[in-house]
C-alpha positions as CSV (number, residue, x, y, z in Angstrom):
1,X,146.1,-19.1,192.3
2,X,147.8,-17.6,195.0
3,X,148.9,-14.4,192.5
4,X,145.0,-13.7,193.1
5,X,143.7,-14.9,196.6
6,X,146.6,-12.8,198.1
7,X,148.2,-10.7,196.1
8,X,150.0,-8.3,198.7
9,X,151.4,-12.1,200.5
10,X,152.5,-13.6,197.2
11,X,154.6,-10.4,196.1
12,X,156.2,-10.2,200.0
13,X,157.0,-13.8,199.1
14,X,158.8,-13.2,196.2
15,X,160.4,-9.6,197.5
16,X,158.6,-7.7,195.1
17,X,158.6,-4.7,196.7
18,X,158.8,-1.9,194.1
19,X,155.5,-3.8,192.9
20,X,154.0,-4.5,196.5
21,X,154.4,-0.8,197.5
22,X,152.4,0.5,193.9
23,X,149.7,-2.0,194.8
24,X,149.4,-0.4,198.8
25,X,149.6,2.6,197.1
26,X,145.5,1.5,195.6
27,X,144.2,1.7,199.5
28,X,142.7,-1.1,197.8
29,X,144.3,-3.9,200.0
30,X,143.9,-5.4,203.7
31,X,147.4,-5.3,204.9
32,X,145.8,-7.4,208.4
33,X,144.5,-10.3,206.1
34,X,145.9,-13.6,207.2
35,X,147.1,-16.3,204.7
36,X,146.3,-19.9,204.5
37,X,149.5,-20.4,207.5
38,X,148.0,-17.8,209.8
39,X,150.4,-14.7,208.9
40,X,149.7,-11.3,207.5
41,X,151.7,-9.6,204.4
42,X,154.0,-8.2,207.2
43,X,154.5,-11.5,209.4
44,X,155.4,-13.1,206.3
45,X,157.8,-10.7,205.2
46,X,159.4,-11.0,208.6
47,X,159.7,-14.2,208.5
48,X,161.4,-14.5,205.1
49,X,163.9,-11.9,206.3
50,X,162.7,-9.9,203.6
51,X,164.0,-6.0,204.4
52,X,162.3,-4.5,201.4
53,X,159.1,-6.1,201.5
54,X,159.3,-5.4,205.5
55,X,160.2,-1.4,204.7
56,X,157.5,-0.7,202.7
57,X,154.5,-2.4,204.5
58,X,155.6,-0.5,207.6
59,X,155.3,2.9,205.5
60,X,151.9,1.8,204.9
61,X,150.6,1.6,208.2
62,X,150.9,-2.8,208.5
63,X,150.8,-3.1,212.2
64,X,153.9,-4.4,214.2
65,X,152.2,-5.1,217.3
66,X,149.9,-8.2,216.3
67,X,151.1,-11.3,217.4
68,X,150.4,-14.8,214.8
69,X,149.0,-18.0,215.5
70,X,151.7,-19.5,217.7
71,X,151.2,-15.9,220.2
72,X,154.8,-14.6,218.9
73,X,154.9,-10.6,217.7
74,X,156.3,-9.5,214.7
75,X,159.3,-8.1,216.8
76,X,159.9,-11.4,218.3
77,X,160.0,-13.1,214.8
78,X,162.4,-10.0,213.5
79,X,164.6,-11.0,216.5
80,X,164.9,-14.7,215.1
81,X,165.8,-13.9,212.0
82,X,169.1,-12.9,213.4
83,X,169.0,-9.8,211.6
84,X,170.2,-6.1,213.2
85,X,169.0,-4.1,210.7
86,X,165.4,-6.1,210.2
87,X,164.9,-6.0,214.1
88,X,165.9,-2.3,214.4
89,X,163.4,-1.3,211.9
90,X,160.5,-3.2,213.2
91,X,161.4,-2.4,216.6
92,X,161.3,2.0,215.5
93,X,157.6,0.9,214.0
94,X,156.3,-0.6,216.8
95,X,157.5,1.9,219.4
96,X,156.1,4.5,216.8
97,X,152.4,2.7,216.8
98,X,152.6,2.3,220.3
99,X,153.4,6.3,220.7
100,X,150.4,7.4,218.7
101,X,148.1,4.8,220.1
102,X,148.7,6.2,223.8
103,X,148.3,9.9,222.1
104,X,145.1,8.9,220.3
105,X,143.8,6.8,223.4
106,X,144.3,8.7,226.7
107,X,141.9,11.6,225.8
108,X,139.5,9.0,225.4
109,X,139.9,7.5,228.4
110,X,139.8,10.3,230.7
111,X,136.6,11.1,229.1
112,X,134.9,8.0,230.1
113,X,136.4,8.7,233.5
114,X,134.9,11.9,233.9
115,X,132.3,11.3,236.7
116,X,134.6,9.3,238.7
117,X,137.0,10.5,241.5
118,X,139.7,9.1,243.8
119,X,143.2,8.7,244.9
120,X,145.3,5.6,244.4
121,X,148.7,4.2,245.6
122,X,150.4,1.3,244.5
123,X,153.5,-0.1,245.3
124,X,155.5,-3.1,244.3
125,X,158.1,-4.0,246.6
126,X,160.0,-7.3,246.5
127,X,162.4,-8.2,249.3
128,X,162.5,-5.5,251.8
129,X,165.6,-3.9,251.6
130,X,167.2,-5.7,249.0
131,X,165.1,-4.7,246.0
132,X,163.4,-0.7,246.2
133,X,159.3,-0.2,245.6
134,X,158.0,0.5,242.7
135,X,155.5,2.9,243.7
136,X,152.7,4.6,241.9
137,X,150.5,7.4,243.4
138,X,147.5,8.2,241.4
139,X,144.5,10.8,242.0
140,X,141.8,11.1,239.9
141,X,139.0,13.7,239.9
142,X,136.6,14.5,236.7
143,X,138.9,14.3,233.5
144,X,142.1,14.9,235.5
145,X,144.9,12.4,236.8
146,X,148.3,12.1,238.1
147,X,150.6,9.3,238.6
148,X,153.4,9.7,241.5
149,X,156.4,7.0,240.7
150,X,159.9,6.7,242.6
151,X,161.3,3.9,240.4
152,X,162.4,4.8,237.3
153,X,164.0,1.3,236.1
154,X,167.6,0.4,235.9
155,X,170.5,0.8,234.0
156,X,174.2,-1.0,234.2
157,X,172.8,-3.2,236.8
158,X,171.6,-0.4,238.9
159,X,168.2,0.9,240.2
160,X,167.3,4.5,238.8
161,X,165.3,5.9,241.4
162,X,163.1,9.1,241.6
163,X,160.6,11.3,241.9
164,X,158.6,11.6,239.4
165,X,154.4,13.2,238.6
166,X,152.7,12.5,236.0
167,X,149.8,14.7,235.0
168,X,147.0,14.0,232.2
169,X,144.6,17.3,232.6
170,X,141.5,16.5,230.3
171,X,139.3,19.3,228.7
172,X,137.1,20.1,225.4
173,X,139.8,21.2,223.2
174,X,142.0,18.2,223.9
175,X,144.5,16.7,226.7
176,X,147.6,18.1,228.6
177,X,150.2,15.7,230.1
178,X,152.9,16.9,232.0
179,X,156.2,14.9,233.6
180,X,157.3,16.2,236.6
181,X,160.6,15.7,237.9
182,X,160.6,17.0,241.7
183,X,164.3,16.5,242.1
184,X,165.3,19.2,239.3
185,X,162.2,21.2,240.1
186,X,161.1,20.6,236.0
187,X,158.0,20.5,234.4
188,X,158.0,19.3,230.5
189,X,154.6,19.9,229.4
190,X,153.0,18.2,225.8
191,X,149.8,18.0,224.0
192,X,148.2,15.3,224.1
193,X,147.7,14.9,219.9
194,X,149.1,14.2,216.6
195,X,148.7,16.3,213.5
196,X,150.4,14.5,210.5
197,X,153.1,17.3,210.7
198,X,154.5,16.0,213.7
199,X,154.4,12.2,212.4
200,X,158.0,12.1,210.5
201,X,160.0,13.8,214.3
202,X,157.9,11.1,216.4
203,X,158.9,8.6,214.0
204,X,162.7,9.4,213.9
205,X,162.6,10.0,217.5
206,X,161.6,6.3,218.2
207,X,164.9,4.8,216.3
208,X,166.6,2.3,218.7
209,X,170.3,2.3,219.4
210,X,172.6,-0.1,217.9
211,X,172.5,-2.0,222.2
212,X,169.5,-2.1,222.7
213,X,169.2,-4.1,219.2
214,X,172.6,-6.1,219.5
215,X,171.1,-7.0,223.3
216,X,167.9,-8.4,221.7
217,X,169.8,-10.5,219.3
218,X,172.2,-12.0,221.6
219,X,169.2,-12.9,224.1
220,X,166.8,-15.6,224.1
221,X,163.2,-14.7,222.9
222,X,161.1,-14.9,226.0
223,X,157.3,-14.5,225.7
224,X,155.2,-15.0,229.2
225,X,151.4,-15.3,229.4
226,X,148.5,-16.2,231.8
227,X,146.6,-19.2,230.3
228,X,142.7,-18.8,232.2
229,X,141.3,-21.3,229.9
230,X,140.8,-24.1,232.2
231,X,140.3,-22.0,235.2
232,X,137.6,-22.9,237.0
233,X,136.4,-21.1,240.5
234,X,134.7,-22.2,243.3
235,X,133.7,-21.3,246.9
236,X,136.0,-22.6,249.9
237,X,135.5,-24.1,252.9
238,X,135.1,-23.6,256.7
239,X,134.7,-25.9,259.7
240,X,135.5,-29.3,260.7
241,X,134.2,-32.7,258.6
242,X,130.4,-32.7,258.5
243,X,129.9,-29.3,259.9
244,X,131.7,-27.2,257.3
245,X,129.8,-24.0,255.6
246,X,130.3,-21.9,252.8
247,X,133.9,-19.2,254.0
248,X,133.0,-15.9,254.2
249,X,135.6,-13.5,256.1
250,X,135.9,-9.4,257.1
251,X,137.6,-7.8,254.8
252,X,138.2,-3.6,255.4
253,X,134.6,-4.1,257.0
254,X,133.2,-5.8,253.9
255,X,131.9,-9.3,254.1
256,X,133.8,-11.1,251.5
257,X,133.2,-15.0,250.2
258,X,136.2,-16.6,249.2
259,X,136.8,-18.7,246.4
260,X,139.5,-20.6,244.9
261,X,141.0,-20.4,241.6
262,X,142.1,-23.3,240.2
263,X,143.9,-24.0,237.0
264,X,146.0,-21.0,236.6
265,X,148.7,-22.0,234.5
266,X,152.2,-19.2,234.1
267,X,153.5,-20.2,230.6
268,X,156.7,-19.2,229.6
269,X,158.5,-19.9,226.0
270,X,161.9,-19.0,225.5
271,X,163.1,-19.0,221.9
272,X,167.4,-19.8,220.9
273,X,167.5,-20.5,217.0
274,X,168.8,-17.2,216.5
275,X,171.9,-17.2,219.2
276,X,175.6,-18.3,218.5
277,X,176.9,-21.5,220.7
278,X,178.4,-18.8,222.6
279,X,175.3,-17.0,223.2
280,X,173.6,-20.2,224.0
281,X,176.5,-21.1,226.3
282,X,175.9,-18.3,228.3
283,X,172.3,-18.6,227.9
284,X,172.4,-21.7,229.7
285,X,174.9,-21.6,232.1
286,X,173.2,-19.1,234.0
287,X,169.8,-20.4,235.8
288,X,167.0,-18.3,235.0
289,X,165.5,-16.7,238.4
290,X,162.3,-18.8,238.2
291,X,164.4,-22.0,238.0
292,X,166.9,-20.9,241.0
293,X,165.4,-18.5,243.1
294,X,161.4,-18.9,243.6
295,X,161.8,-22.6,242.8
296,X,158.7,-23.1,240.3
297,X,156.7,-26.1,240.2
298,X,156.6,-26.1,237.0
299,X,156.5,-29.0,233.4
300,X,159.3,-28.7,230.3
301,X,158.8,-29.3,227.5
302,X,161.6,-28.9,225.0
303,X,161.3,-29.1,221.3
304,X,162.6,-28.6,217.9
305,X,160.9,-27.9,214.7
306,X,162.1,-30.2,211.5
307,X,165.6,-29.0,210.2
308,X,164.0,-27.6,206.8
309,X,165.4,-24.7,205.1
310,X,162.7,-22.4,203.7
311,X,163.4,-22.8,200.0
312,X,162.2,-26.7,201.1
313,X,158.8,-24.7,200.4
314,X,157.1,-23.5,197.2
315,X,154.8,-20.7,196.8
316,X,152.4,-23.4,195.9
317,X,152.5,-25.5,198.9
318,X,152.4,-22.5,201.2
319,X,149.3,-20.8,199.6
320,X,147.5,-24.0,200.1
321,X,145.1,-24.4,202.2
322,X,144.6,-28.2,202.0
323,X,148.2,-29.0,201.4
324,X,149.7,-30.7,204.6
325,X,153.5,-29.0,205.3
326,X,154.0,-32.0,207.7
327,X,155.6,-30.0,210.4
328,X,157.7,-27.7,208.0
329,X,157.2,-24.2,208.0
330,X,159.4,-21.0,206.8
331,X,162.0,-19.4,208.4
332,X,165.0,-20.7,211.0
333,X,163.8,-24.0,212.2
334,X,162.8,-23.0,216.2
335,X,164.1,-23.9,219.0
336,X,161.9,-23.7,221.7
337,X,161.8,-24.3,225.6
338,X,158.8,-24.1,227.1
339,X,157.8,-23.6,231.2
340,X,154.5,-24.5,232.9
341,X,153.8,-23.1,236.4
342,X,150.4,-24.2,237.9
343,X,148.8,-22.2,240.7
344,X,145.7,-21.8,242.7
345,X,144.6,-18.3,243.5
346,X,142.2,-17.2,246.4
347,X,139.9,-14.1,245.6
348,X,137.9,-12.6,248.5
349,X,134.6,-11.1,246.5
350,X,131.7,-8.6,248.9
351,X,128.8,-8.3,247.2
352,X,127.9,-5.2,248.9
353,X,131.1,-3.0,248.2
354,X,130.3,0.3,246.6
355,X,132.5,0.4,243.7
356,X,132.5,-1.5,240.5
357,X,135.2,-2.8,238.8
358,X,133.8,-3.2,235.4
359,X,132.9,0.7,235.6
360,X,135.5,2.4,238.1
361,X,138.6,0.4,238.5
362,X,139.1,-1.0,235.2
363,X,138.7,1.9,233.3
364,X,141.8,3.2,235.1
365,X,143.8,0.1,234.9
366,X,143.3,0.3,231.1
367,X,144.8,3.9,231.6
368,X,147.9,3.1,233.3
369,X,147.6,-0.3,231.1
370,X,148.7,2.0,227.7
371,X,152.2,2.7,229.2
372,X,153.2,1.0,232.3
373,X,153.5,-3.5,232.1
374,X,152.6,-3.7,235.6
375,X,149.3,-2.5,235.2
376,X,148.8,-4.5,232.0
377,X,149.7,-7.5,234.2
378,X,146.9,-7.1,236.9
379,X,144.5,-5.9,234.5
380,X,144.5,-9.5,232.9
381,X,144.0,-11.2,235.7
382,X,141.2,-8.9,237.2
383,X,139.2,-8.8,233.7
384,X,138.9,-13.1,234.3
385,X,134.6,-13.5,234.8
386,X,134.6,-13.4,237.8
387,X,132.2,-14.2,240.4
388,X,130.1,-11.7,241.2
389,X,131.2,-8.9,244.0
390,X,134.3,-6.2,244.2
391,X,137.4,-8.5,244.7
392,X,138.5,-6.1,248.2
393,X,141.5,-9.1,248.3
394,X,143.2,-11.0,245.9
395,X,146.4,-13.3,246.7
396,X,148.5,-15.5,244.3
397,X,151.2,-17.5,245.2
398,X,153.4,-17.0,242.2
399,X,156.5,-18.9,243.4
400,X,157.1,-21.0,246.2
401,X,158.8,-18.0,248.3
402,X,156.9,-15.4,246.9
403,X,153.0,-14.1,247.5
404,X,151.2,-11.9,245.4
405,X,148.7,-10.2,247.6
406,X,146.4,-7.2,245.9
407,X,143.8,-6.2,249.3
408,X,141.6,-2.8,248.6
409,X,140.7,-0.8,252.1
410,X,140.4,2.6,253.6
411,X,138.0,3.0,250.7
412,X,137.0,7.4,250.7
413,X,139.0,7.5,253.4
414,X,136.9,6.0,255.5
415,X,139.2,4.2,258.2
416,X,142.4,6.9,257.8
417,X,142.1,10.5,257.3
418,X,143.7,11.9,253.7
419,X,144.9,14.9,252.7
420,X,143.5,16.7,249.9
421,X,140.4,14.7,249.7
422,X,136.9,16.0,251.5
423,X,134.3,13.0,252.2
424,X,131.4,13.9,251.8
425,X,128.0,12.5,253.3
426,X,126.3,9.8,251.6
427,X,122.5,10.9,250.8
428,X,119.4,8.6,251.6
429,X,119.2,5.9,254.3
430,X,120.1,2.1,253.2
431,X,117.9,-0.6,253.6
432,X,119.1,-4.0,255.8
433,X,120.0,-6.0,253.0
434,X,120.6,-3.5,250.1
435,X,124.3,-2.3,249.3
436,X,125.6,0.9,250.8
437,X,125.2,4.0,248.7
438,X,128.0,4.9,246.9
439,X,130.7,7.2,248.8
440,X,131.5,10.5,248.0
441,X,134.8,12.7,248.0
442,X,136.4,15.8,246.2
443,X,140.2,16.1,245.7
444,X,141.5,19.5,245.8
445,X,142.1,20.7,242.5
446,X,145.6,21.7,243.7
447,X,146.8,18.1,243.2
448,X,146.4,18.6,239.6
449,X,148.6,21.6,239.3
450,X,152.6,21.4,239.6
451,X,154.4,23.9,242.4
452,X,154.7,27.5,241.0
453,X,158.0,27.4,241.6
454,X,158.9,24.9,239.0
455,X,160.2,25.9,235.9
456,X,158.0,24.8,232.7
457,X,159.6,23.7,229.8
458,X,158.2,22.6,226.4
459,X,157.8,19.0,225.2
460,X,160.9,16.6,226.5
461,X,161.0,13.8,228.9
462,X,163.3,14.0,231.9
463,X,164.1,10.0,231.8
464,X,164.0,8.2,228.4
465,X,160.9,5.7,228.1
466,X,161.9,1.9,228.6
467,X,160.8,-1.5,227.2
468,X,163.0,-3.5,229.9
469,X,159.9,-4.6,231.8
470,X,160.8,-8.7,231.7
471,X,164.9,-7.5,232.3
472,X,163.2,-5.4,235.3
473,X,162.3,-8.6,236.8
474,X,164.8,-10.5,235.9
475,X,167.1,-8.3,237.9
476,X,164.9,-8.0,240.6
477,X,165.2,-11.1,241.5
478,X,168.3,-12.0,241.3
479,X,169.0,-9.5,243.4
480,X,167.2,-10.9,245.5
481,X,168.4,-14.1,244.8
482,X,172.1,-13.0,246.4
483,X,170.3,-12.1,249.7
484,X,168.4,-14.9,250.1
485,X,171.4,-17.4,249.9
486,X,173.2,-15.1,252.1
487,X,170.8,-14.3,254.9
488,X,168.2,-17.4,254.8
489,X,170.1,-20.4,253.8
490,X,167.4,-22.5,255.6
491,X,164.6,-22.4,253.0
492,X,161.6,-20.0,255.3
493,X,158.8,-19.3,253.5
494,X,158.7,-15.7,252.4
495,X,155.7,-13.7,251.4
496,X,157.8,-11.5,249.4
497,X,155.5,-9.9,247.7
498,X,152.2,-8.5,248.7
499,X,149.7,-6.0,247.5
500,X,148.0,-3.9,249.7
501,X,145.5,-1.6,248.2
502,X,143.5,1.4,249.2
503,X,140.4,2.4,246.9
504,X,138.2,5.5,247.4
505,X,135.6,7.1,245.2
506,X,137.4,10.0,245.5
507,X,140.9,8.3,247.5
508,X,142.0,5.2,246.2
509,X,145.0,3.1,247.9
510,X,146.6,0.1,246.5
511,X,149.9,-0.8,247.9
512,X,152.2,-4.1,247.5
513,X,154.2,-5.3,250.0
């Protein structure tokens, strides 16, 4: 009987909650374990529109960020339900998980990184002039890092900009991080831990105003992934018809093979069941930027699930593994919209390139990966298996007037002199035929430390953290939308957006233009 198999899912399904939170109380239940459909306790909860149920499995630790079977999170299902109170709730939990996961995680991380040094810079600019960089400066040395940033996001339609340093000093007894705000002459200084003491203030502290939950609710559900499961790479081409050879080209002095990568596939899902007709009006009568600015070649697919109510489905049915639902499920039937962009990407890999990215890049980019979406973004596609060699140039054309480009040079400083950072000799002579040995630098420990003449303040954050990252883009490009129609009515070609970046052991550059 269901009762038995899952006890914590057949109480949430009957809003038992007094009873559900005496059995959580036991530690003697799985709160991740999936049901027959694919959900855990608290996706099922969620889905029911059960706030009770909801309520309690949060107090007991039930994670908010898993995403079910269809790829759609727990807030994201909150959202459809329609209800304010549900969505705010689930939206303080997840925030909350998220906090303690970057406390818990970045000490970590800076202790892998302890025998690697460099300096980075990365900067995501999208139409010159029209919308500002996003730049990112970030030296690392031993357990020590900073992060330099001048965008801070955007609020009422306008671009918050700044400068802003970002410090994460690792040692024995634990982590520092400091926010530097050069413009007030501020440091805010915090600990990097959690004793349970402090749990109840970081919780309260993540409660989301009444906007930001009203804005969810009255916006379409939008979830965006990169789908590599068909991709397929392979080597390009050079030279006319019967004398063609594998490419190879000079990147930053590196010899670099290039290869396609074909069968990249941008899927985007927008979800509506829980707007008004007005919502949905206004939903639809304004063209997303992918549909009227970059001009995606892209599929749609629209469809509906079957107009069944929930109580069209018994505890029985649900719990049952071998019953067929026939295309019913629980909750608000969906209405979903769903976008297929295709795209071939062109990697440039050098075998003999003296860093790794499995062991010196990518441990960063999971750094910056905890709190920043950009990172997260180009850490997916760079974790792909790739071919083998350091990918010194990447470029993907997102949209048909706009160019990713990601290009690593200048590696240790190599071809351009840097401040604060010493090169230092490489040791031992290198074979013909064998890869270079690795290059070394120091970064004055300087960079680490604010300017004396700051004033240090206790924990606080000078700008309040954001989750706008897809109404970033969003904006971005309709902004630059308005200056495209305006100063290029004749349809050029624009590589809009290109990533040039700078690696060194010890200076690292990555920049986006």
């Amino acid at each position: 009987m269901a009762e038995e198999a899952f006890p914590l899912h057949y109480l949430v399904w009957n809003n038992q909650y007094q009873e559900l939170d005496r059995e959580l109380q036991k530690k003697q239940h799985d709160t991740g374990r999936l049901d027959p459909r694919g959900r855990t306790p608290l996706e099922l909860s969620v889905c029911l529109g059960h706030l009770e149920s909801t309520r309690v499995l949060l107090r007991h630790n039930a994670d908010p960020t898993q995403s079910n079977a269809q790829g759609w999170t727990v807030l994201q299902e909150a959202v459809s339900t329609g209800d304010p109170e549900l969505v705010q709730l689930v939206l303080q939990y997840r925030d909350f998980r998220r906090a303690t996961e970057r406390l818990s995680g970045i000490p970590e991380l800076l202790s892998k990184l302890r025998q690697l040094s460099f300096c980075l810079n990365y900067s995501v600019p999208l139409v010159s002039k029209v919308c500002p960089s996003d730049v990112y400066r970030v030296w690392k040395s031993g357990s020590c890092l900073r992060v330099d940033t001048t965008l801070l996001g955007f609020e009422h339609m306008t671009w918050l900009k700044g400068r802003r340093s970002y410090i994460f000093k690792g040692g024995e007894s634990g982590a520092m991080v400091m926010e530097v705000d050069h413009e007030k002459q501020v440091v805010y200084t915090e600990p990097l831990s959690l004793s349970p003491r402090d749990t109840p203030s970081l919780l309260a502290a993540m409660l989301p105003s009444q906007e930001n939950t009203a804005q969810r609710i009255t916006s379409p559900i939008v979830s965006t992934h990169l789908n590599t499961r068909n991709i397929a790479f392979e080597r390009n081409k050079s030279g006319i018809w019967g004398w063609r050879s594998e490419k190879t080209e000079a990147v930053s002095g590196y010899e670099a093979k290039v290869y396609s990568a074909n069968n990249v596939e941008l899927v985007t899902r927008s979800r509506t069941e829980h707007l008004s007709d007005q919502d949905k009006s206004r939903s639809k009568g304004c063209r997303t930027p992918l549909q009227s600015f970059l001009g995606i070649a892209e599929h749609q697919v629209s469809q509906c699930a079957s107009p069944h109510k929930p109580t069209a489905i018994t505890a029985e049915e649900y719990f049952d593994a071998e019953f067929n639902l026939n295309g019913r499920d629980i909750g608000r039937p969906v209405e979903l919209t769903s976008k297929v962009q295709r795209f071939k990407a062109t990697l440039w890999l050098s075998e003999v390139h003296p860093l790794s990215l499995a062991e010196q890049v990518t441990p960063i980019i999971d750094l910056m990966a905890i709190s920043n979406a950009h990172f997260a973004k180009l850490r997916d596609f760079i974790t792909l298996r790739l071919p083998p060699g350091f990918p010194v140039k990447i470029e993907i054309p997102l949209f048909h007037v706009l160019n990713a480009r990601v290009t690593f040079s200048n590696l240790c400083g190599c071809d351009e002199p840097v401040s604060s950072v010493t090169v230092l000799s490489p040791q031992g002579a290198t074979e013909a035929g064998q890869a270079p040995p690795p290059l070394q630098c120091e970064v004055d420990p300087s960079v680490f430390e604010p300017p004396p003449e700051y004033t240090t303040l206790g924990p606080g954050r000078s700008e309040p953290m954001r989750d706008e990252d897809d109404n970033l883009l969003q904006f971005a490009i309709q902004q630059s939308n308005r200056i495209y129609h305006i100063v290029c009515p004749s349809h050029k070609i624009f590589h809009a957006l290109s990533r040039t970046s700078k690696l060194c052991s010890d200076r690292l550059a990555v920049r986006h233009f």
